[in-house]
C-alpha positions as CSV (number, residue, x, y, z in Angstrom):
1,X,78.1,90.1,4.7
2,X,78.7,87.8,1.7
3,X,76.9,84.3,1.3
4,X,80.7,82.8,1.4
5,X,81.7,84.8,5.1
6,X,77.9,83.6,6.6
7,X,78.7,80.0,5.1
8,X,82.0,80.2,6.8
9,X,80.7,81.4,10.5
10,X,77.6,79.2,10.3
11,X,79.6,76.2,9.7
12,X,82.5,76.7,11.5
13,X,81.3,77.6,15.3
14,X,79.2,74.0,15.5
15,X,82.9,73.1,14.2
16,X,84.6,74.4,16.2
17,X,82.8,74.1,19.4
18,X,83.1,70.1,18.6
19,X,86.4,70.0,17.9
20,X,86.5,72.0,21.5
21,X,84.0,69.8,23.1
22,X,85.6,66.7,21.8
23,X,89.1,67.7,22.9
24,X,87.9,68.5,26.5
25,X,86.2,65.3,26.9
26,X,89.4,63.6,26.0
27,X,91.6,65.6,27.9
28,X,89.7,64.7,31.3
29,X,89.5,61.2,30.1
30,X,93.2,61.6,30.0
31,X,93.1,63.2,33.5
32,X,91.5,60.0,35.1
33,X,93.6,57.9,33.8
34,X,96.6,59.7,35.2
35,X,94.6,59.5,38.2
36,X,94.2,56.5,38.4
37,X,97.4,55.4,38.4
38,X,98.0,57.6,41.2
39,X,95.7,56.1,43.3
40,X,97.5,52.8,42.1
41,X,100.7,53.4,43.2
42,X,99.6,54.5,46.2
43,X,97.9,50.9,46.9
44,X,101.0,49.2,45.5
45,X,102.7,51.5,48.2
46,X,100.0,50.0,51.1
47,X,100.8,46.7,49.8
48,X,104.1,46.9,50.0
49,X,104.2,48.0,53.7
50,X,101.8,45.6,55.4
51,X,104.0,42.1,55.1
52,X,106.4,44.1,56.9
53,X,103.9,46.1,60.1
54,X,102.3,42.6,60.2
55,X,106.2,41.0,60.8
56,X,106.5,43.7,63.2
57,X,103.4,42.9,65.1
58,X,103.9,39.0,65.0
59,X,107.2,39.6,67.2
60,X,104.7,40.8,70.2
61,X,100.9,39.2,69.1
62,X,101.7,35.9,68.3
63,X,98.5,34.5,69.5
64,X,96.6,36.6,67.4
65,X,97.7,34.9,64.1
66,X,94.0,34.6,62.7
67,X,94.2,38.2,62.8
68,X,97.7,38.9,61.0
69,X,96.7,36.1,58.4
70,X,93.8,37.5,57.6
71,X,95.1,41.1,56.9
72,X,98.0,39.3,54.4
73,X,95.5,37.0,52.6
74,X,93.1,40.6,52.1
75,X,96.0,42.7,51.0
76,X,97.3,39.7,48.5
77,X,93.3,39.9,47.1
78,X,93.5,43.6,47.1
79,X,97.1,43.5,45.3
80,X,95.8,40.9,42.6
81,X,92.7,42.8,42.1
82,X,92.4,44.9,38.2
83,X,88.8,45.6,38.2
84,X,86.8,48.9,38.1
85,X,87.3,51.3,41.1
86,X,84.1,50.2,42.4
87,X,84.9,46.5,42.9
88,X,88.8,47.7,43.6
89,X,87.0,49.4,46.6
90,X,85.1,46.5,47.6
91,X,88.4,44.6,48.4
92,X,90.2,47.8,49.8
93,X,87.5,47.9,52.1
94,X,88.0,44.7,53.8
95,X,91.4,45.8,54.1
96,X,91.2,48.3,55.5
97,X,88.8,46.9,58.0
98,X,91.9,44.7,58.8
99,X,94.2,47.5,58.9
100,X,92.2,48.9,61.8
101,X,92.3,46.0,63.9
102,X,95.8,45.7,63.5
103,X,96.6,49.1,64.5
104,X,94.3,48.7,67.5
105,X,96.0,45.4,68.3
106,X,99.3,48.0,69.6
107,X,96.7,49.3,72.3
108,X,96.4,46.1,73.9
109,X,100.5,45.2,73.5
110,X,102.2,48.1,75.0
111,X,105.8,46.8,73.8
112,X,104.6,46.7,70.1
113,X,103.2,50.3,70.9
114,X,106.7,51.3,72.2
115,X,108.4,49.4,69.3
116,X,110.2,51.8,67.2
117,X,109.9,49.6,64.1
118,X,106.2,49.4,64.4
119,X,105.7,52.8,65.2
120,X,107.7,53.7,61.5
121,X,105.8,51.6,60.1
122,X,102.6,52.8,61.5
123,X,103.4,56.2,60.5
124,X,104.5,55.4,57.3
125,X,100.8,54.1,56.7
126,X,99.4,56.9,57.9
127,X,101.5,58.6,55.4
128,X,100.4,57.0,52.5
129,X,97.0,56.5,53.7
130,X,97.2,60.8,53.8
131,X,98.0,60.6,49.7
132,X,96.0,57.9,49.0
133,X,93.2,60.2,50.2
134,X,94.7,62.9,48.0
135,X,94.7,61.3,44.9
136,X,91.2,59.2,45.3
137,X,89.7,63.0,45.6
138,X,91.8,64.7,42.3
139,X,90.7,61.2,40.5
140,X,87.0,61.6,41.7
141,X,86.8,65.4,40.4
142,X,87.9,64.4,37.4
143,X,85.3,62.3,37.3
144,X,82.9,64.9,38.6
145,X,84.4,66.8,35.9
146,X,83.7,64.2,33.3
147,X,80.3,63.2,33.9
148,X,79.1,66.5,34.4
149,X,80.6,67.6,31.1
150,X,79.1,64.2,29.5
151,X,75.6,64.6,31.2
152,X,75.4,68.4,30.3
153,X,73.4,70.5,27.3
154,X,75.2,70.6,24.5
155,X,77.7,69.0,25.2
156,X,76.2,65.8,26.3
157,X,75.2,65.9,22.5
158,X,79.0,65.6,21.4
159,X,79.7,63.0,23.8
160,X,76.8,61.3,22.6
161,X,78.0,61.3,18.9
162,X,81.8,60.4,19.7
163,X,80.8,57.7,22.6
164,X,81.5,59.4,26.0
165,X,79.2,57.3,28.3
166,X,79.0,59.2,31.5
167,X,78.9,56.1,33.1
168,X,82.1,54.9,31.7
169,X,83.9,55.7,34.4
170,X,82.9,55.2,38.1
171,X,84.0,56.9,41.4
172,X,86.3,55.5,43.9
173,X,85.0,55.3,47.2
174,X,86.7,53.7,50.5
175,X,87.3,54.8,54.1
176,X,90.2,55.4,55.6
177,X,92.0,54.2,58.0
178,X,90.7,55.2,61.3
179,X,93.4,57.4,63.5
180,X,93.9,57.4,67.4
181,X,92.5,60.2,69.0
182,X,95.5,62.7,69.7
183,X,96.1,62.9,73.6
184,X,96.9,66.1,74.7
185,X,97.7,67.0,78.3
186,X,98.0,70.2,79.7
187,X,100.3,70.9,82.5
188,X,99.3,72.4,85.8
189,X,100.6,75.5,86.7
């Protein structure tokens, strides 16, 4: 082999195995971003349907107004909230918290449980509860994704060089809201 052809290979793999590395890193960086603003939309979504189960609710609860009040003034924190998925999920927490109470509030009112509005509204929640937990796990493998590929030999070295802190970005953890336990009754024969 000639000097110039072992030049070329010896140079060019580290090359090219950077310029791969590199272009990986930013392509799940990309991928969490996207992510994110999935999991976004799907807040905004929440957001947007609490004033509206809450009006539903005061119709039938009106003495629990601490309650309802509470739930707005959390979703209005969680709405104005731009910070990191970790202190996003602080705030989502409480919320949901509130969420729960409010849903179990229709166990105790058996019109609001029969209410056809609530009960749309309810499910509609549900719903977007459903893709909210969809998109918080495809933005938390990307994640994964990323700080494994950050954290790992060689390429950790790569991020290292072109600043890919592994800690840059952070998981996004919160429950869910909790569902009734599905009745089922079996008929005697």
């Amino acid at each position: 082999m000639t000097p110039i052809i072992m030049l070329v290979v010896v140079l060019g793999i580290p090359i090219v195995y950077v310029s791969a590395t590199y272009n990986a890193l930013i392509t799940i960086r990309n991928h969490i971003r996207d992510a994110w603003a999935n999991i976004d939309t799907e807040l905004k979504r929440r957001y947007d349907l609490i004033p509206n189960l809450v009006a539903v609710t005061k119709e039938y609860a009106k003495h629990e107004r601490e309650l309802l009040e509470s739930v707005i003034a959390q979703r209005n924190l969680c709405k104005a909230n731009d910070g990191s998925p970790t202190k996003q999920a602080a705030s989502e927490q409480e919320l949901i918290s509130g969420l729960n109470h409010l849903i179990a509030l229709s166990e105790a009112y058996p019109e609001l449980k029969a209410d056809q509005a609530f009960l749309k509204l309810q499910k509609e929640l549900i719903h977007t509860e459903d893709r909210l937990q969809s998109a918080r796990r495809f933005y938390n493998g990307n994640v994964r994704d990323y700080r494994n590929k950050s954290q790992a030999f060689p390429s950790n070295l790569v991020a290292g060089m072109f600043n890919f802190p592994a800690d840059a970005v952070e998981f996004f953890q919160i429950d869910s809201l909790e569902r009734a336990p599905v009745s089922v009754e079996l008929a005697e024969s």
